[in-house]
N, CA, C and O atoms as a CHARMM CRD file, in Angstrom:
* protein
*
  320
    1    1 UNK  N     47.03700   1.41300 -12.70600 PROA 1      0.00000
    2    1 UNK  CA    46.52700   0.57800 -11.65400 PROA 1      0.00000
    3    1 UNK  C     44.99800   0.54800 -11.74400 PROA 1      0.00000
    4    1 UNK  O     44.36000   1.54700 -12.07700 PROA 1      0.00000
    5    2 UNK  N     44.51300  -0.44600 -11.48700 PROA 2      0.00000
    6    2 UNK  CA    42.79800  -0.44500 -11.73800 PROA 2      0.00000
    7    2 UNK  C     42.42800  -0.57600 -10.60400 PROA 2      0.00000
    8    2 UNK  O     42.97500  -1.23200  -9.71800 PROA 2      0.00000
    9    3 UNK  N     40.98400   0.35100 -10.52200 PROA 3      0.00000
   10    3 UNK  CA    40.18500   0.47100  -9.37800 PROA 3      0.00000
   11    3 UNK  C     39.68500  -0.23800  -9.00700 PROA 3      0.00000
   12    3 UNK  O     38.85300  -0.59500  -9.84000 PROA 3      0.00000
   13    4 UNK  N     39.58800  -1.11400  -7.63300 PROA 4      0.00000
   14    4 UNK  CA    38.41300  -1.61800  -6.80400 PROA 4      0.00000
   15    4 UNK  C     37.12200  -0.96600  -6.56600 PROA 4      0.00000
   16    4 UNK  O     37.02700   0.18100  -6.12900 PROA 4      0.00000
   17    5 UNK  N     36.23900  -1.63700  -6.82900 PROA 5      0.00000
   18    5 UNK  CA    34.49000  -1.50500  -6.42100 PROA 5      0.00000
   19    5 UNK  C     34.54500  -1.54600  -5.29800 PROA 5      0.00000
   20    5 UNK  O     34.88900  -2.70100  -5.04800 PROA 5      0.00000
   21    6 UNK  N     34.37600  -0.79600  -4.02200 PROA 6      0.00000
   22    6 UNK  CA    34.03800  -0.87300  -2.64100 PROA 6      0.00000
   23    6 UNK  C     32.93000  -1.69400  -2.57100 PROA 6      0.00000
   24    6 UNK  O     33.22400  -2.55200  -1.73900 PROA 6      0.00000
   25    7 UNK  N     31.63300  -1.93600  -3.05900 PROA 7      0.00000
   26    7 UNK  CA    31.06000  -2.76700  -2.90300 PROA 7      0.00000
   27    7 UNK  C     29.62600  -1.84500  -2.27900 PROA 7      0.00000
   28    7 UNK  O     28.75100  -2.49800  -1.71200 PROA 7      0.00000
   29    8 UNK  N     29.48200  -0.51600  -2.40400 PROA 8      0.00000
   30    8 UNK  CA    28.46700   0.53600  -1.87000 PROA 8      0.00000
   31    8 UNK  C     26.87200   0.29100  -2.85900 PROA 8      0.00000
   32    8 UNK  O     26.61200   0.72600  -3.98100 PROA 8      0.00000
   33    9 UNK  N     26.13900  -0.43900  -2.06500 PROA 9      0.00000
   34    9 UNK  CA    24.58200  -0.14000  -2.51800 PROA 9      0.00000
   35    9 UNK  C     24.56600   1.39900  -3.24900 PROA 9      0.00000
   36    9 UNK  O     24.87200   2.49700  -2.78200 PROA 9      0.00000
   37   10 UNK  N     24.05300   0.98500  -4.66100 PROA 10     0.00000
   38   10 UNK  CA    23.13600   2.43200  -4.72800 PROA 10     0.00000
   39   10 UNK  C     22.32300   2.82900  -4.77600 PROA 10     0.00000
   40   10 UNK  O     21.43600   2.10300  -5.22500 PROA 10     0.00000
   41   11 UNK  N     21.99100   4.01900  -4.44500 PROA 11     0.00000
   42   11 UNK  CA    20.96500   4.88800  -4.10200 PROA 11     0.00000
   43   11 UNK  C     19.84300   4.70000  -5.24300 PROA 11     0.00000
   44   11 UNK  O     20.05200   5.07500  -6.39700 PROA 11     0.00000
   45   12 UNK  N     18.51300   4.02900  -4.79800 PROA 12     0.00000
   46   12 UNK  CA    17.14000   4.31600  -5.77600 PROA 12     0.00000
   47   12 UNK  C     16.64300   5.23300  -5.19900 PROA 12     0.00000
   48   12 UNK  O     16.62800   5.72700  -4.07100 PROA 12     0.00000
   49   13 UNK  N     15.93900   5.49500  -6.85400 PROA 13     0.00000
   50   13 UNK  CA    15.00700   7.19800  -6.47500 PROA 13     0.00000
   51   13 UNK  C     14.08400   6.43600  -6.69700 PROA 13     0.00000
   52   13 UNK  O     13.97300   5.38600  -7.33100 PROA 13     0.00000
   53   14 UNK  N     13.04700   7.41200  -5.78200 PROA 14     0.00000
   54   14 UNK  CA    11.00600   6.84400  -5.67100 PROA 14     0.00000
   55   14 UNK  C     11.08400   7.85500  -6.86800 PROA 14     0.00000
   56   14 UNK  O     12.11200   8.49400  -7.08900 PROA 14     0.00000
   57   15 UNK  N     10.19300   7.94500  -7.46800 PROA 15     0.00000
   58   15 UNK  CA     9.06900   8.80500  -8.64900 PROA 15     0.00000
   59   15 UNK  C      7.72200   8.34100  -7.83300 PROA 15     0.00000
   60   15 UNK  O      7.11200   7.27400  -7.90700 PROA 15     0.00000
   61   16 UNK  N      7.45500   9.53900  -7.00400 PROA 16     0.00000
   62   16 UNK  CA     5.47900   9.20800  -6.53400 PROA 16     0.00000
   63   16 UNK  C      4.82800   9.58700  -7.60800 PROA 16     0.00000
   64   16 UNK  O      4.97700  10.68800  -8.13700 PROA 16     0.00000
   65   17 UNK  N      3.83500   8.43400  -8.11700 PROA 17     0.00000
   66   17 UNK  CA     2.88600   8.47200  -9.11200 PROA 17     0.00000
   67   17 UNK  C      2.07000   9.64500  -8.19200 PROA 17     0.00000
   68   17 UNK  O      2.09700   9.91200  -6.99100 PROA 17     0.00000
   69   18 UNK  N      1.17300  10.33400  -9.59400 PROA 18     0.00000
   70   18 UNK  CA     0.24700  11.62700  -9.34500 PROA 18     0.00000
   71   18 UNK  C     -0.82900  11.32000  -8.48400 PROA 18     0.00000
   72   18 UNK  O     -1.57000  10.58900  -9.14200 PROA 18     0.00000
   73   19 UNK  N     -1.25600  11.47500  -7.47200 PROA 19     0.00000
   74   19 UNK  CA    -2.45000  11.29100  -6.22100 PROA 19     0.00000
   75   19 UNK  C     -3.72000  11.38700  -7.15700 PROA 19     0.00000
   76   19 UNK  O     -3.86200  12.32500  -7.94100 PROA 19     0.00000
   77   20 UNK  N     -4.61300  10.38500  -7.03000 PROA 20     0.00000
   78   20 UNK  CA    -5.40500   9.82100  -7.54800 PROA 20     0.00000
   79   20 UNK  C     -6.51200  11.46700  -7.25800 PROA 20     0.00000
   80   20 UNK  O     -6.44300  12.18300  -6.25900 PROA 20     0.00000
   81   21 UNK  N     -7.20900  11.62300  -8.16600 PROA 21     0.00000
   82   21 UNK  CA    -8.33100  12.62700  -8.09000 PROA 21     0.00000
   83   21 UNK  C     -9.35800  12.27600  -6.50200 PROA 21     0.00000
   84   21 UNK  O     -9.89100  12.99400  -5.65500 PROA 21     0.00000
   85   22 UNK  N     -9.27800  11.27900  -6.65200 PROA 22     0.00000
   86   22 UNK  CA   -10.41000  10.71500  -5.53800 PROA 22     0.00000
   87   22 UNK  C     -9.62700  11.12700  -3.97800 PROA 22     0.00000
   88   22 UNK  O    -10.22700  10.77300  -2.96200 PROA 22     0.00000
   89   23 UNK  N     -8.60000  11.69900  -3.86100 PROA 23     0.00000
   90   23 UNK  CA    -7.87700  11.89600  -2.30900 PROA 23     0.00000
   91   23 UNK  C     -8.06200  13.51100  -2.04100 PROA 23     0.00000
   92   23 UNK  O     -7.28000  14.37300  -2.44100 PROA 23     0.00000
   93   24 UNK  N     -9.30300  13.74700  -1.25300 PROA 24     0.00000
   94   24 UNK  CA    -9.20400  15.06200  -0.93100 PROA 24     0.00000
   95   24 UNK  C     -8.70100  15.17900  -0.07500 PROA 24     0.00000
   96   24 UNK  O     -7.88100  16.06800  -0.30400 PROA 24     0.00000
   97   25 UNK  N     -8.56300  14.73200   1.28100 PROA 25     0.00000
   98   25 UNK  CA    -8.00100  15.23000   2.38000 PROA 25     0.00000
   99   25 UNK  C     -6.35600  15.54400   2.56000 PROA 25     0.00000
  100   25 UNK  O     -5.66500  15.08000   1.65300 PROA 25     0.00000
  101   26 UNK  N     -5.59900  16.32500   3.69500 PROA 26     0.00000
  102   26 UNK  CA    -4.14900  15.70700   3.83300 PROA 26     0.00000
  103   26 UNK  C     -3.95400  14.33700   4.51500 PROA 26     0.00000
  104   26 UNK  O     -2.96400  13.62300   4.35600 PROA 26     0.00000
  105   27 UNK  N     -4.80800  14.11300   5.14000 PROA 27     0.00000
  106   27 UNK  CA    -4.33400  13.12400   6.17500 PROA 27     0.00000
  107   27 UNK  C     -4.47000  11.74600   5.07700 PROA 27     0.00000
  108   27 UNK  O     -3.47600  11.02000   5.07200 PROA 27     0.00000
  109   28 UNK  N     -5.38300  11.42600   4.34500 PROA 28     0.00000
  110   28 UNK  CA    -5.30000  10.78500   2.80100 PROA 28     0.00000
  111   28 UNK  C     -4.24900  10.73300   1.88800 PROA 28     0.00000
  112   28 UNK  O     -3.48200   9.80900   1.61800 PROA 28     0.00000
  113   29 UNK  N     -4.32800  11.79000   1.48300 PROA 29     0.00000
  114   29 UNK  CA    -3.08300  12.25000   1.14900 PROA 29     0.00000
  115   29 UNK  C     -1.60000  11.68000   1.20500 PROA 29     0.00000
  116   29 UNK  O     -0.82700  11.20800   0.37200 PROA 29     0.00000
  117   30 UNK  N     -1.54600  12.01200   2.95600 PROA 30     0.00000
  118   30 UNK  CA    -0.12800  11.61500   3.36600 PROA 30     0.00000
  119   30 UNK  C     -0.22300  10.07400   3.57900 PROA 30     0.00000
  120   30 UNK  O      0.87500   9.60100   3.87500 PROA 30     0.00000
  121   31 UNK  N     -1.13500   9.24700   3.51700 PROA 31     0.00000
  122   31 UNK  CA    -1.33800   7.60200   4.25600 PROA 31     0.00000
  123   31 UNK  C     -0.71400   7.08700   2.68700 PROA 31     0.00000
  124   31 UNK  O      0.33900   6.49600   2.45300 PROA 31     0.00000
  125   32 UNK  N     -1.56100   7.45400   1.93300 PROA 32     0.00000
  126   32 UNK  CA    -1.61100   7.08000  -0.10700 PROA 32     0.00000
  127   32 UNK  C      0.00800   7.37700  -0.06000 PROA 32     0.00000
  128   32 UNK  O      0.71900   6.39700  -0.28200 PROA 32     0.00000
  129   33 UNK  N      0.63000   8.57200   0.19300 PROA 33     0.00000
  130   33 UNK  CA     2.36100   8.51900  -0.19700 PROA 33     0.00000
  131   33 UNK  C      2.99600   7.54600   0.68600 PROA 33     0.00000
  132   33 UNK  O      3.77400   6.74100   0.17400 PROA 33     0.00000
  133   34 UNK  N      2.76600   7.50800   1.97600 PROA 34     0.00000
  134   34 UNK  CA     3.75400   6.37100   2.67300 PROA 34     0.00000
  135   34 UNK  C      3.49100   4.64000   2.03300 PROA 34     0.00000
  136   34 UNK  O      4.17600   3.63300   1.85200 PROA 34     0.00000
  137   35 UNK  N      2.25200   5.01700   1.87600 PROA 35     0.00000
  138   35 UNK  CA     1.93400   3.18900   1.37200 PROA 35     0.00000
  139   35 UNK  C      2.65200   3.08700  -0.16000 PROA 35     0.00000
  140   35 UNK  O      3.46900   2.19500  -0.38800 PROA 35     0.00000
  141   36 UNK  N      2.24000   4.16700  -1.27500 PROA 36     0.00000
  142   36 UNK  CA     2.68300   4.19400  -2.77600 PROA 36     0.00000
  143   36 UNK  C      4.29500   4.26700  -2.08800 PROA 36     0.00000
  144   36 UNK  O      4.62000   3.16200  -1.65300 PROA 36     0.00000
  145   37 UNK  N      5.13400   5.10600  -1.94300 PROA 37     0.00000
  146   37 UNK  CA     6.86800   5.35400  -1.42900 PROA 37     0.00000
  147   37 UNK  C      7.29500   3.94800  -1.29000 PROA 37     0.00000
  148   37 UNK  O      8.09000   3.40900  -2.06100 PROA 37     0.00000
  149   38 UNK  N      6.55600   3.19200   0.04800 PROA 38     0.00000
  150   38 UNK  CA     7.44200   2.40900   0.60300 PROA 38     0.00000
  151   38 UNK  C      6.97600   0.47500   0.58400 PROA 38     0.00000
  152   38 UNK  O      7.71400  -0.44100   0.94600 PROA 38     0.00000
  153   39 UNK  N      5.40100   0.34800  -0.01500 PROA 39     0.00000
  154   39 UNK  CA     4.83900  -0.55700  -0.33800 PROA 39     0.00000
  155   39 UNK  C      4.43900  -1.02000   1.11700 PROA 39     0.00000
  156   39 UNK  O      4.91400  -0.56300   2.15600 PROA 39     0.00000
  157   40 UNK  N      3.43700  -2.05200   1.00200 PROA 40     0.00000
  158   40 UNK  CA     2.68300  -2.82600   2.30800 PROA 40     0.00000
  159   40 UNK  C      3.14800  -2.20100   3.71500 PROA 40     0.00000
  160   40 UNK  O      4.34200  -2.14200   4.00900 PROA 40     0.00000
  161   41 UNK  N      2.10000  -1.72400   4.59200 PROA 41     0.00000
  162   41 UNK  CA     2.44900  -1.62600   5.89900 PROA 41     0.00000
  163   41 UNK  C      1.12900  -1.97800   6.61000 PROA 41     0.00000
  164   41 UNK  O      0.00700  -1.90100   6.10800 PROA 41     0.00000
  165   42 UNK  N      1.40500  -2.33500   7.72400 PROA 42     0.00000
  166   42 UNK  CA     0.39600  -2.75200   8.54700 PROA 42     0.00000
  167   42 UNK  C     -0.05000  -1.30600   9.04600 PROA 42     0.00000
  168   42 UNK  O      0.49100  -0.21500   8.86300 PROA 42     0.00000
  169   43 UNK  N     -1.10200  -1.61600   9.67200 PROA 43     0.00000
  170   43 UNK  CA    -1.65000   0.20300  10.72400 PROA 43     0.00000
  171   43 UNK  C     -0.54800   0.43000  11.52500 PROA 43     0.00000
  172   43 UNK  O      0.03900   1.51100  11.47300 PROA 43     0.00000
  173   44 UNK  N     -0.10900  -0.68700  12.44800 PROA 44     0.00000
  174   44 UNK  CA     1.44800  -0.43900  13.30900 PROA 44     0.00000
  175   44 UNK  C      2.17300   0.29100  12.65700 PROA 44     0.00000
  176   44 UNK  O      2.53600   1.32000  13.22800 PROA 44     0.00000
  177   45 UNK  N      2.55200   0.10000  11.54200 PROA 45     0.00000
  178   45 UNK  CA     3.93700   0.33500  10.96700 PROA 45     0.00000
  179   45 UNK  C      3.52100   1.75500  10.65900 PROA 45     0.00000
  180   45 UNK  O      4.30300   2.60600  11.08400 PROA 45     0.00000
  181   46 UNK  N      2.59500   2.13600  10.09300 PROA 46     0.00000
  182   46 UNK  CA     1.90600   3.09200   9.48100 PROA 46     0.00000
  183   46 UNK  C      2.36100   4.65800  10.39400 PROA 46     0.00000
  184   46 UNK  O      3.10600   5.63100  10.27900 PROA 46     0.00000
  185   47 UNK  N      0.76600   3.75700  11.83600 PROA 47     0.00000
  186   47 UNK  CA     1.09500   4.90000  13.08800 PROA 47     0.00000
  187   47 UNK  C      2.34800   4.83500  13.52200 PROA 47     0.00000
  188   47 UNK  O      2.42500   5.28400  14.66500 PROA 47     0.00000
  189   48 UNK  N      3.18800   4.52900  13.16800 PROA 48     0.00000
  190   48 UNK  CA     4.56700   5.20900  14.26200 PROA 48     0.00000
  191   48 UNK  C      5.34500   5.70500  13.47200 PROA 48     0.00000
  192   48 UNK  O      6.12600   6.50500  13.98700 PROA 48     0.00000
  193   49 UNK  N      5.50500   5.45400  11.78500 PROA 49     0.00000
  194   49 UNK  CA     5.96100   6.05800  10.92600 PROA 49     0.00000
  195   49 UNK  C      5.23500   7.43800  10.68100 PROA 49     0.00000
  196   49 UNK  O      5.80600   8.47700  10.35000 PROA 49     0.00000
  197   50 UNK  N      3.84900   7.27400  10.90200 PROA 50     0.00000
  198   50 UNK  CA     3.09700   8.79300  10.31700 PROA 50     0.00000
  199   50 UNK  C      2.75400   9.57600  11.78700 PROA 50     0.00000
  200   50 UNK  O      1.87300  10.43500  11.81800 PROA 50     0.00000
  201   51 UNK  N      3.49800   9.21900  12.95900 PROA 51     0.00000
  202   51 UNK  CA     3.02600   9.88500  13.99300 PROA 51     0.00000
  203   51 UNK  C      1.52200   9.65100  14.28800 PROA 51     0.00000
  204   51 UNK  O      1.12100  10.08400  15.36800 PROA 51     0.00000
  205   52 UNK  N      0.87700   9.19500  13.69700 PROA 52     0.00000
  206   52 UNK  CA    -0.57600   9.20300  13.57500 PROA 52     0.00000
  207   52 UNK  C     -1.59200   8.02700  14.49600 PROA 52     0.00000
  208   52 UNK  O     -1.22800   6.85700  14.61200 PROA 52     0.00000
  209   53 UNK  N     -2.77500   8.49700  15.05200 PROA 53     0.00000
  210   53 UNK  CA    -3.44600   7.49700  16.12500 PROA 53     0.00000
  211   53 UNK  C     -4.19300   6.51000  14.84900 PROA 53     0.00000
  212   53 UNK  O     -4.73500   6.88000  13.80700 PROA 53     0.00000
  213   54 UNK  N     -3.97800   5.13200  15.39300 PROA 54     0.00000
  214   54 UNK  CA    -4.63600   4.25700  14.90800 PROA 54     0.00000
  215   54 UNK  C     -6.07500   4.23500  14.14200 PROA 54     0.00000
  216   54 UNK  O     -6.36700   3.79500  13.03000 PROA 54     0.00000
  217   55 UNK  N     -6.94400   4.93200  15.23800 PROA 55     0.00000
  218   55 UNK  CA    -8.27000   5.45800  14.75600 PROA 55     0.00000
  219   55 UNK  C     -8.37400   6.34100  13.92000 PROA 55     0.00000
  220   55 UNK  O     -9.40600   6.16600  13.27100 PROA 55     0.00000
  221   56 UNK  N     -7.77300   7.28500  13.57800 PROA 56     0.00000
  222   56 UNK  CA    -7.56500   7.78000  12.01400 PROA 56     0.00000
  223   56 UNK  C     -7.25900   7.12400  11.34800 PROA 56     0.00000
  224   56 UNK  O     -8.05200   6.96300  10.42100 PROA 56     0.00000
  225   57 UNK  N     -6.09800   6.37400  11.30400 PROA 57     0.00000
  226   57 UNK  CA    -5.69000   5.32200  10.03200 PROA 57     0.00000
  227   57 UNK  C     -7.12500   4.77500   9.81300 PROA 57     0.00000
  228   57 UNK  O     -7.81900   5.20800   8.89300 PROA 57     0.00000
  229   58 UNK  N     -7.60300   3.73200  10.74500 PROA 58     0.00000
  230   58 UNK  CA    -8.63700   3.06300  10.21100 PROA 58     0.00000
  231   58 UNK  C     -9.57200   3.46100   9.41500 PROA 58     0.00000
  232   58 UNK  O    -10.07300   2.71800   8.57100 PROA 58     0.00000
  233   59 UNK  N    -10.00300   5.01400   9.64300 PROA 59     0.00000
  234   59 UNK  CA   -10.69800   5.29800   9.02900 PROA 59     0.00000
  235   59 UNK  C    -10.41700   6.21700   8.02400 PROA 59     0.00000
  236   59 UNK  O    -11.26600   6.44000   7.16200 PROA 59     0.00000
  237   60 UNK  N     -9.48100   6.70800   8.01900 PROA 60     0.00000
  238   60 UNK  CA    -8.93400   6.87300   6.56200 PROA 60     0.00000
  239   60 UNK  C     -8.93200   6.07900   5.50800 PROA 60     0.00000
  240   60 UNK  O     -9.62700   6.17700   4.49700 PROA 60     0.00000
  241   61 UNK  N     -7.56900   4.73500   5.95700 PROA 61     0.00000
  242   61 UNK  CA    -7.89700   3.70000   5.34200 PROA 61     0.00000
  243   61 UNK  C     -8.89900   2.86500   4.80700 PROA 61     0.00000
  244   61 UNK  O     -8.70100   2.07300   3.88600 PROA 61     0.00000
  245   62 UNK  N     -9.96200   3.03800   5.37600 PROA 62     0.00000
  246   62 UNK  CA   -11.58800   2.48700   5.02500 PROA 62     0.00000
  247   62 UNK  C    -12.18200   3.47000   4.15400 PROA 62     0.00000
  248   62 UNK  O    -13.26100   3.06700   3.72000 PROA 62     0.00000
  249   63 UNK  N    -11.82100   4.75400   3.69700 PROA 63     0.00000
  250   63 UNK  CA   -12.38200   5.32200   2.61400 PROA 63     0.00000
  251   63 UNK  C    -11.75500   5.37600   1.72600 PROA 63     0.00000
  252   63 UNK  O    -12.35600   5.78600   0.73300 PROA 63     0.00000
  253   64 UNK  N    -10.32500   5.04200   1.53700 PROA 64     0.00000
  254   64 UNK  CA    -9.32600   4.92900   0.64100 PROA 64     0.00000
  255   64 UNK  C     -9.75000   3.70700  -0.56700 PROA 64     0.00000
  256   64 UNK  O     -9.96800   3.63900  -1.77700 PROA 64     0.00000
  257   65 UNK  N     -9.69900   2.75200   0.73500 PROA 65     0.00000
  258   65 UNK  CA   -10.55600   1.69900   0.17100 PROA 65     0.00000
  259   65 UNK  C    -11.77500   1.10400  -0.44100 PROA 65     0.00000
  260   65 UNK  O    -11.91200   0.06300  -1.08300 PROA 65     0.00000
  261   66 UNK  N    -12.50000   1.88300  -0.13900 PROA 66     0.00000
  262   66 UNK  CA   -13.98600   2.43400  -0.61400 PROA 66     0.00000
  263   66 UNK  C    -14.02300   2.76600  -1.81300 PROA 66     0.00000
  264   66 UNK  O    -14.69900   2.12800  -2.62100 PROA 66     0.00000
  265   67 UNK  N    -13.05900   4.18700  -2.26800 PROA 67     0.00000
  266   67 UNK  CA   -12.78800   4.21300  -3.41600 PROA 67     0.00000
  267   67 UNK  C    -12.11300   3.61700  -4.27800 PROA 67     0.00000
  268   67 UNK  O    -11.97300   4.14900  -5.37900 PROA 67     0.00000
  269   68 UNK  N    -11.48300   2.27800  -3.98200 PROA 68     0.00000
  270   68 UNK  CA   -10.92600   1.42200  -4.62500 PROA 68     0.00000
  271   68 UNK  C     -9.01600   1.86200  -4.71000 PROA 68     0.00000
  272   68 UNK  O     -8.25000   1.21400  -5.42400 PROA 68     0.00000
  273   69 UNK  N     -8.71700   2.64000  -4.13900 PROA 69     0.00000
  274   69 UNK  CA    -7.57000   3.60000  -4.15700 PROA 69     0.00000
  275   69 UNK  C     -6.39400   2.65000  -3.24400 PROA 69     0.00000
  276   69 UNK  O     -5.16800   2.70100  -3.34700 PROA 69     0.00000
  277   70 UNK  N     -7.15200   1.86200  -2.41400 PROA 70     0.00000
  278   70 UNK  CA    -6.06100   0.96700  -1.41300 PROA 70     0.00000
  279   70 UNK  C     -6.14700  -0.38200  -0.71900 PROA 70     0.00000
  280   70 UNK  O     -6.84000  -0.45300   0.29600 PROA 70     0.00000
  281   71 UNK  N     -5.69900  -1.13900  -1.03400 PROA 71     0.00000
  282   71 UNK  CA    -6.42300  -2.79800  -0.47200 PROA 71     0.00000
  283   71 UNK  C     -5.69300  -3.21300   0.37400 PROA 71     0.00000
  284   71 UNK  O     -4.47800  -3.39600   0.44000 PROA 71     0.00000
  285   72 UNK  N     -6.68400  -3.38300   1.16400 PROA 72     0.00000
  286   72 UNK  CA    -6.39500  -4.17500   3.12100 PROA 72     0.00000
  287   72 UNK  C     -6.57200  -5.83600   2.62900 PROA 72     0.00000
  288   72 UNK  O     -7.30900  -6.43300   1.84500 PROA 72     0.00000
  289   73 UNK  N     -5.53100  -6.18300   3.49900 PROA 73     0.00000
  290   73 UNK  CA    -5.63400  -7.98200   3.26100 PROA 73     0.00000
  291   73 UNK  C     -5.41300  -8.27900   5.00300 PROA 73     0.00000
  292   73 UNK  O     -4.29800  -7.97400   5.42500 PROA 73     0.00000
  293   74 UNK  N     -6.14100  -8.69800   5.74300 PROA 74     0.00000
  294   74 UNK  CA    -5.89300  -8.52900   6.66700 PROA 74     0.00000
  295   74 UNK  C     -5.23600  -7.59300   7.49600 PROA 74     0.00000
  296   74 UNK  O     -5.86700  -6.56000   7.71900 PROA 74     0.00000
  297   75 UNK  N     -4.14900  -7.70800   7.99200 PROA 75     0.00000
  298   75 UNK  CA    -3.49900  -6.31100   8.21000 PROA 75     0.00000
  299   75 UNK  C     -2.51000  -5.41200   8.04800 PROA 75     0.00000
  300   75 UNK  O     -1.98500  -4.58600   8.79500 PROA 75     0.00000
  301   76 UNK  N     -2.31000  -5.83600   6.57000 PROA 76     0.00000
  302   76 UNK  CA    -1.06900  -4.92300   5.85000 PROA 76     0.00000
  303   76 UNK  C     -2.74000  -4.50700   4.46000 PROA 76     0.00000
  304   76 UNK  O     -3.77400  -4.96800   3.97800 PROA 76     0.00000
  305   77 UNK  N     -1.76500  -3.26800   4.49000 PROA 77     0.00000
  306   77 UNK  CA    -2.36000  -2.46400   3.22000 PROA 77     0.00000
  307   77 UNK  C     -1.12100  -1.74900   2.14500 PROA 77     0.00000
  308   77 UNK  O      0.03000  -1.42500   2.43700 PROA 77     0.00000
  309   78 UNK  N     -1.63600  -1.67600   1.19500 PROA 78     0.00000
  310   78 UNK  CA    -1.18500  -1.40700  -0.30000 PROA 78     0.00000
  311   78 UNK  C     -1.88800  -0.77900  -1.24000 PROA 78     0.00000
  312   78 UNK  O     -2.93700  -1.32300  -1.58500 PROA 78     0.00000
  313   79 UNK  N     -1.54200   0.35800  -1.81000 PROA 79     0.00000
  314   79 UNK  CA    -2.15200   1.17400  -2.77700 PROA 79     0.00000
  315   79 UNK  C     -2.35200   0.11400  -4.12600 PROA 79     0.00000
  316   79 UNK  O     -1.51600  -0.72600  -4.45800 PROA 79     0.00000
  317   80 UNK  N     -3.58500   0.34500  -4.77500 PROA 80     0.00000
  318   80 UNK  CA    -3.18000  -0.57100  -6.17000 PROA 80     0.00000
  319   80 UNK  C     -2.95600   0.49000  -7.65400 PROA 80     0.00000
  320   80 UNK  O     -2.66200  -0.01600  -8.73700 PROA 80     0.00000
């Protein structure tokens, strides 16, 4: 008798590329893995996923970017 395919999505694995030399902090750190993991998020999406107040993001995000490590397009950001 031959098997039916249930039809079940499978499971992808992330591989996080190695954190750029330029990320000293954790709070850096952890912004660079949620954006590299899961691609584009706005600051919204960001703070309620990272527990984190807005005013850190921003300014995290603004040195990330500085170093060329993360690009804001209005208001979604993305590691490049």
């Amino acid at each position: 008798m031959e098997r039916m395919s249930l039809g079940r999505p499978t499971a992808t694995t992330y591989t996080p590329r190695p954190l750029p030399s330029e990320i000293e902090t954790p709070t850096a750190k952890l912004v660079y893995m949620a954006l590299d993991a899961d691609g584009p998020h706005t600051v919204d999406e960001l703070s309620d996923r990272l527990n984190m107040q807005k005013l850190v993001l921003f300014e995290t995000l603004r040195t990330l970017e500085s170093k060329g490590i993360v690009e804001a397009n209005g208001d979604c950001c993305t590691t490049r």
